[in-house]
N, C-alpha and C positions, 0 to 999 in steps of 0.2 A: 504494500500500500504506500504509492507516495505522499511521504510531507510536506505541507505546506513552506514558504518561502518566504522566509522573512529578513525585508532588509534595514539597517541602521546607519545612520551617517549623522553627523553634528556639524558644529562649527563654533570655534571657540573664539569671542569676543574682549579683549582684554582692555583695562582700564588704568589708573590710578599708580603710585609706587610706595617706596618702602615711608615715607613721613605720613602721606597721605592714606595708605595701606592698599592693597590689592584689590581689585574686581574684578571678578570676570563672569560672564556669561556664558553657558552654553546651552547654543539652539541646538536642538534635536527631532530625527526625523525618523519617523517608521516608526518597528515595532523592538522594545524593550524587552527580548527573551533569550531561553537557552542560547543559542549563537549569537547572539550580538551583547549580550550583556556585557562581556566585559572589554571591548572597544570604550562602552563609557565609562568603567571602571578602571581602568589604565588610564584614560584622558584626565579625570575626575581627580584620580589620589596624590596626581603628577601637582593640582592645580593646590590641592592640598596641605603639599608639602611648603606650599610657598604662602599660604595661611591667608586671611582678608577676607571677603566675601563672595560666596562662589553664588549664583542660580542658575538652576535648569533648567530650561526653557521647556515645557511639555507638550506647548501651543500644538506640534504637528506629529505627535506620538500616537498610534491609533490603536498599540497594543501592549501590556504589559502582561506577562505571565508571573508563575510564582519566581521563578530564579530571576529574572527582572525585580522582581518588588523583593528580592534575598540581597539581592544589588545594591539598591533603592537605601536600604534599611544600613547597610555593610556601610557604603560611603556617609551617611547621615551620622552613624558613631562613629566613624572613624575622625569625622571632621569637628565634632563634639569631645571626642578625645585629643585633639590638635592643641586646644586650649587658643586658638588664635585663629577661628577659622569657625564659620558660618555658614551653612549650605541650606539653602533656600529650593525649593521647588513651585514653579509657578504654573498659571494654564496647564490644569490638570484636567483631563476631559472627568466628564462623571463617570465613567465606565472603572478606573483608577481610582475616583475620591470613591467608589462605590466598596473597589477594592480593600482599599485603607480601611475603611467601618467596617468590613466582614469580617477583617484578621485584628480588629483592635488596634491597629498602629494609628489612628487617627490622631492621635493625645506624642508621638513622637514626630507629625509633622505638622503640628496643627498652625505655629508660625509659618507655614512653606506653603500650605494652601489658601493660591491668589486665585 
């Protein structure tokens, strides 16, 4: 039985420096699962490392599965364990915010959903 075909791409927006502190954005496109998840989890902990305020842009994501929202949750503490570093998620479709209330994580992103 063939699988379905899912593809991921972003684009990371950068802003501000070390007095002023870091921003960046990133837009992301497609679906947030098994195969693509961690394209944004390698872009994500890179941006991390360099601490300041990071959002994801969710505006054109049309799918998140469970190891996307394993992702999702992984980068969120990671970047709460940083001690210098804020990760935001914005335009989240309701299919997602729908997500979030079914597994309870609503109350670890509830700052992130715009």
């Amino acid at each position: 039985m063939p699988t379905e075909m899912h593809t991921f791409s972003y684009e990371v927006e950068k802003s501000g420096d070390c007095v002023a502190g870091q921003v960046a954005k990133v837009i992301c496109h497609g679906s947030l699962v098994n195969q693509t998840s961690s394209d944004l989890k390698s872009a994500v902990k890179l941006l991390i490392a360099d601490g300041g305020q990071i959002t994801l842009d969710f505006k054109d994501v049309s799918f998140v599965d469970s190891l996307g929202l394993g992702t999702l949750v992984g980068l969120k503490v990671s970047a709460s364990g940083n001690g210098h570093c804020i990760l935001e998620i914005e335009h989240l479709a309701p299919r997602v915010q729908e997500l979030l209330k079914l597994t309870g994580l609503t109350e670890l992103f509830k700052s992130s959903v715009v």
